[in-house]
C-alpha positions in Angstrom: 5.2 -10.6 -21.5 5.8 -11.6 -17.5 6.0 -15.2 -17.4 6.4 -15.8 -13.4 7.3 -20.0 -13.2 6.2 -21.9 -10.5 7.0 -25.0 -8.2 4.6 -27.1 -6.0 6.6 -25.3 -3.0 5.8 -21.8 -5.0 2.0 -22.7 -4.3 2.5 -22.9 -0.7 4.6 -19.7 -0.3 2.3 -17.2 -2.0 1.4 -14.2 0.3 -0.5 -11.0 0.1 1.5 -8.0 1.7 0.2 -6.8 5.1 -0.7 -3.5 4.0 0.3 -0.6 1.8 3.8 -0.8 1.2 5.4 3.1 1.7 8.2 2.1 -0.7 6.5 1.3 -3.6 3.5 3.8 -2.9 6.3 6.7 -2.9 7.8 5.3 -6.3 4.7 5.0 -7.8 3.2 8.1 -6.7 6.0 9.8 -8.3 5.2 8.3 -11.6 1.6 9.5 -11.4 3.1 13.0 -10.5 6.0 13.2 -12.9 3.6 11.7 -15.9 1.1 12.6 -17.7 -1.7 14.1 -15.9 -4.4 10.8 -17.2 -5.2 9.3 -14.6 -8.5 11.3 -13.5 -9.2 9.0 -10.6 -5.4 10.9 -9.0 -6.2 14.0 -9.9 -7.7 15.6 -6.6 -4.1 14.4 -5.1 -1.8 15.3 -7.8 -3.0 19.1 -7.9 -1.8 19.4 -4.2 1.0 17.0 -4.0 2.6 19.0 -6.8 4.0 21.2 -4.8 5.8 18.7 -2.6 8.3 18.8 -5.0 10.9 20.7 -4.1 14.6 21.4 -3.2 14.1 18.2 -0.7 13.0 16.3 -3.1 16.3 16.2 -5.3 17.8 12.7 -4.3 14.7 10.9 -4.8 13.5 12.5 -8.3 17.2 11.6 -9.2 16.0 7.7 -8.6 11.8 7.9 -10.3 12.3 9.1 -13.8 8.5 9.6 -15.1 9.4 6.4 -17.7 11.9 3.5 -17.4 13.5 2.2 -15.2 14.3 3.0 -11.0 16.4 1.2 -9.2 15.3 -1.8 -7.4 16.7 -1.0 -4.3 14.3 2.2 -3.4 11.8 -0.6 -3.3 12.1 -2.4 0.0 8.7 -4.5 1.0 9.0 -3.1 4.5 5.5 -2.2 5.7 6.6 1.3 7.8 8.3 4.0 6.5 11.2 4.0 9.1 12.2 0.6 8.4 11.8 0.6 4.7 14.5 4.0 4.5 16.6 1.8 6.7 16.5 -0.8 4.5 17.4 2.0 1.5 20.3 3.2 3.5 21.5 -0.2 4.5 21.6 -1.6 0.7 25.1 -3.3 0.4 27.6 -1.0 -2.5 28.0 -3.9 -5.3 23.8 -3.3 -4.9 23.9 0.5 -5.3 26.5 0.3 -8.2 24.5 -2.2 -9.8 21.3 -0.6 -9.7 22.4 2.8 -10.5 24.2 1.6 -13.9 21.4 0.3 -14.9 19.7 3.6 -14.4 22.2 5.6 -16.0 22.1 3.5 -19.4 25.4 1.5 -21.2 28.3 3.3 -21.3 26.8 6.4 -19.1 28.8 8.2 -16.4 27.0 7.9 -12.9 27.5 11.9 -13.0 25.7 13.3 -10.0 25.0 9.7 -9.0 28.4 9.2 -8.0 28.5 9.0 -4.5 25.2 7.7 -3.7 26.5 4.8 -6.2 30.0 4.8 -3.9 28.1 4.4 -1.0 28.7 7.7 0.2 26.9 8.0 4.0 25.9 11.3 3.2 24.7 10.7 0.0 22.5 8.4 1.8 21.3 10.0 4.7 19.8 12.8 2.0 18.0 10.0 0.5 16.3 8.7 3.3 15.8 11.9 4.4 14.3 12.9 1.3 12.1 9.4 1.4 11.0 10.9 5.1 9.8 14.4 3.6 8.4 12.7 0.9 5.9 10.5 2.9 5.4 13.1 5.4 3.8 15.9 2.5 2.5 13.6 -0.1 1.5 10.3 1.3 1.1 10.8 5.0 -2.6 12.9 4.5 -4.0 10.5 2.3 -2.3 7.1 4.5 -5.8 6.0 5.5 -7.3 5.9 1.8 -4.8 3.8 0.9 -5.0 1.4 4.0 -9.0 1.2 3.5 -8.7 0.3 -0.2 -5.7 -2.4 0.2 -7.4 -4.2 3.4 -10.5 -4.4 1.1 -8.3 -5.6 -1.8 -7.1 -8.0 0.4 -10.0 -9.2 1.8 -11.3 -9.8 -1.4 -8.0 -11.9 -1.8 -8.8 -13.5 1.3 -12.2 -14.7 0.1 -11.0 -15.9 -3.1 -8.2 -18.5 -1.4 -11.0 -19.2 0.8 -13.6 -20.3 -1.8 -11.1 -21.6 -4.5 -7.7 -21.8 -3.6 -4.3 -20.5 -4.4 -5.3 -21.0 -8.4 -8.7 -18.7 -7.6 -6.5 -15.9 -5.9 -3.9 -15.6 -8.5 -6.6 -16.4 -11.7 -8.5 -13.6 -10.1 -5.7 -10.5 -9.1 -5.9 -8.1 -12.7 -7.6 -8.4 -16.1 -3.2 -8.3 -17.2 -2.6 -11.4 -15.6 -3.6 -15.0 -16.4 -3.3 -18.1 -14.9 -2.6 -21.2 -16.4 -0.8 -23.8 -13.8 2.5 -23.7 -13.7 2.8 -19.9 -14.9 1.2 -16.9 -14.0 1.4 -14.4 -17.1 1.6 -11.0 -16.9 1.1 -8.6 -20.1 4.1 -6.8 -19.5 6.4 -4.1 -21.6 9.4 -6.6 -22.1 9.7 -10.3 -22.6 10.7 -12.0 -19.3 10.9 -15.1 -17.7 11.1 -15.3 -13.8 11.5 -18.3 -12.2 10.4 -18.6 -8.4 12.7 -21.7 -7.2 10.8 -22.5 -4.4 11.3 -18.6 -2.7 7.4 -18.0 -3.3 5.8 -14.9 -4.4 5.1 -11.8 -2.3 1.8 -10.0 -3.7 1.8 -6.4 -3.2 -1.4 -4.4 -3.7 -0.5 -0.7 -4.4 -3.0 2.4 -4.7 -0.8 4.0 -6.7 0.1 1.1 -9.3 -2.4 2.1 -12.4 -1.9 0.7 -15.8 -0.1 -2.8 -15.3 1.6 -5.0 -13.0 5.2 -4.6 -11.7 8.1 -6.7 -11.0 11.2 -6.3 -9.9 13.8 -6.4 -12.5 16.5 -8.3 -10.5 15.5 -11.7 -10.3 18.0 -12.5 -7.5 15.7 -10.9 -5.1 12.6 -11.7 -3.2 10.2 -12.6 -6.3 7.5 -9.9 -6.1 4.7 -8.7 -8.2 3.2 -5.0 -7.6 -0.6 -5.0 -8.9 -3.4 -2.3 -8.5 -5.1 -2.4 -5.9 -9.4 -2.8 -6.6 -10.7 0.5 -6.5 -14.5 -0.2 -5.8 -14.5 1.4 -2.2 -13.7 5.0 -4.1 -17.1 5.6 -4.4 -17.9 5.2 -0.6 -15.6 8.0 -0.1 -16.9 10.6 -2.5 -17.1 14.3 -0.9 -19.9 14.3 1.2 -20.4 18.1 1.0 -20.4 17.7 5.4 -16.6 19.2 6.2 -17.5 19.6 9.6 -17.9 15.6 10.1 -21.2 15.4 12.1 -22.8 13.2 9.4 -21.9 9.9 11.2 -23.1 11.0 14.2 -26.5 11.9 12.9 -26.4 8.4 11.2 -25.4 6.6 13.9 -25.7 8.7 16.8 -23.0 10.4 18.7 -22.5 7.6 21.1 -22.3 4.5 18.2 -20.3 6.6 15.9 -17.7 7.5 18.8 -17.3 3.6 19.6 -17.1 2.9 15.8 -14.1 5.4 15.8 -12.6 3.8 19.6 -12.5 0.7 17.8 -10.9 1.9 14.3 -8.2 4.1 15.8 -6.9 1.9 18.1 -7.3 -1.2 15.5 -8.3 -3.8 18.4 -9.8 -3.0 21.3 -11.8 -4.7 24.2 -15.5 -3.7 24.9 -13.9 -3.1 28.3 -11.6 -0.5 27.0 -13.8 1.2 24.7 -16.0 1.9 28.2 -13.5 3.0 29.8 -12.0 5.5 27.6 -15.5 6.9 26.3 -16.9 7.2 30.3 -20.0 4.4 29.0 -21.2 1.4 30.9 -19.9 -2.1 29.7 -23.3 -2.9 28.9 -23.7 0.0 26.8 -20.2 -0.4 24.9 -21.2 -4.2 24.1 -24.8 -3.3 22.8 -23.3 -0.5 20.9 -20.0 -3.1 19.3 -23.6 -5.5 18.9 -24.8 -3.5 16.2 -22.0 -2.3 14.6 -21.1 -6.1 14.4 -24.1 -7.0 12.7 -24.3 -4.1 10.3 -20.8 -5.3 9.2 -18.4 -2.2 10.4 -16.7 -4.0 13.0 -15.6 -7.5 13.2 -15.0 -9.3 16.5 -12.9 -12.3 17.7 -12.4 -14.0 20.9 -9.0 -15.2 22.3 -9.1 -17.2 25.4 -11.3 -15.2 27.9 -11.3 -11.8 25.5 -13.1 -10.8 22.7 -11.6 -7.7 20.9 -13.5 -5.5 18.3 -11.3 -4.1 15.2 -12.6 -2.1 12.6 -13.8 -3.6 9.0 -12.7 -2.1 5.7 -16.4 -0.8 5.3 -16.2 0.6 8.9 -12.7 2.4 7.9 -14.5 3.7 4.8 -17.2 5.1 6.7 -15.4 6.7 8.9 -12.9 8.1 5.5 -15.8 9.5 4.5 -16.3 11.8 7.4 -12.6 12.3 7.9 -10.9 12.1 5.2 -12.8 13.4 1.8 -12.4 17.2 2.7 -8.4 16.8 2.9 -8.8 14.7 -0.7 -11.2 16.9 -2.9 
């Protein structure tokens, strides 16, 4: 058992990461790959991402056993892939040491380890290197899944501080974890007692996080807790059978459905814009934004003088499903 302990401060300082966190999506997706082939909801990705895995990948497999432990530092909260392999390769030496005894076991030689551990620069320019590759082959074609299914996990996070509170969010994040003020429990391999201190707690949905919640194991750093991410959008992304992706047009028609995808590449756009760069009147960009408003794909908000149009996690699914499903299956 995880037993995370709060403060009053705690309460206030409990956030929801911005979006899938490349770190901990590559750690975990390594699991799922290195495991054992359960998890039939993976299984369409693990059958190609296998052969990612190759001479490239040595550093990093070196770091992700299948089971155990991985060293804390491979898991920076940075939300873009640069930064985050930065943030690896910037890890201060009494860290890497640390981290990478633990790893090794009591009493184990740091064998090949050794100058990664010595904070060789080499050493760890491979690794980010290898994080780069990594991301690039395995994650990068399937990036917009996991952003569709984390905004709507969020949102549904959103909605429950909304209508209850901090106490509804946290009561509410996995079957695994229970609530009961001033402890948040978490069914958990080890026995465990975390103490927050007033840092707060950074909540970090992951695609790839499947059977239970993780923490990290150092409790010096930033207090954060890894949980799976709700699933229910998978079924609005089934295969449509369509690979040629003229279904949303014939739903929406060719004009709507190319100002639904305007709004969801560019992630916030002006009405304005969106005529501009399709060669449409203003009158028709803001009838077409009208509808997709109302039939909840797009969500609009005014600042001063401007209203700009950004996609919803329905309208990203949508569009997934044209998009995305014949990469997936």
């Amino acid at each position: 058992m995880l037993r995370i302990h709060f403060t009053s401060e705690d309460i206030g300082r409990v956030r929801v990461a911005a979006g899938p966190v490349p770190a901990w999506e590559m750690l975990l997706s390594l699991h799922v790959l290195r495991g054992r082939a359960d998890h039939g909801v993976f299984e369409p990705w693990r059958a190609g991402a296998l052969g990612c895995l190759d001479a490239s990948s040595r550093p990093l497999l070196a770091l992700a056993p299948p089971k155990g432990y991985s060293p804390d530092f491979l898991t920076p909260c940075d939300t873009d892939v640069e930064s985050g392999v930065e943030a690896v390769r910037s890890t201060p030496r009494a860290r890497l040491r640390r981290d990478l005894t633990l790893l090794a076991g009591p009493g184990a030689a740091a064998g090949g380890l050794r100058p990664l551990a010595d904070g060789d620069v080499g050493a760890l320019c491979r690794l980010g290197e290898a994080m780069r590759t990594y991301h690039d082959r395995a994650l990068a074609p399937v990036w917009d899944r996991l952003h569709t299914v984390i905004s709507a996990e969020r949102a549904a996070r959103a909605a429950d501080l909304l209508d209850g509170g901090v106490e509804r969010l946290l009561s509410r994040l996995h079957p695994l974890v229970r609530w009961q003020a001033p402890v948040l429990s978490v069914a958990y391999p080890v026995r465990r007692d975390l103490r927050l201190g007033g840092r707060g707690l950074l909540l970090v949905p992951s695609y790839f996080c499947w059977a239970r919640p993780i923490a990290l194991r150092d409790a010096e750093l930033e207090p954060v807790l890894v949980y799976p991410a709700n699933r229910g959008l998978e079924r609005l992304v089934e295969p449509a059978g369509d690979s040629r992706g003229d279904g949303l047009a014939r739903l929406l028609g060719a004009t709507r459905a190319a100002v639904l995808e305007e709004i969801a590449t560019t992630g916030g756009v002006t009405g304005t814009d969106v005529a501009r760069r399709l060669r449409i009147s203003p009158a028709s960009a803001s009838e077409h934004a009208t509808v997709l408003r109302h039939t909840g794909l797009i969500t609009s908000h005014r600042t001063a003088n401007t209203v700009l149009h950004m996609p919803t996690p329905l309208g990203r699914a949508v569009l997934d499903r044209r998009t995305l499903t014949p990469r997936l299956r």
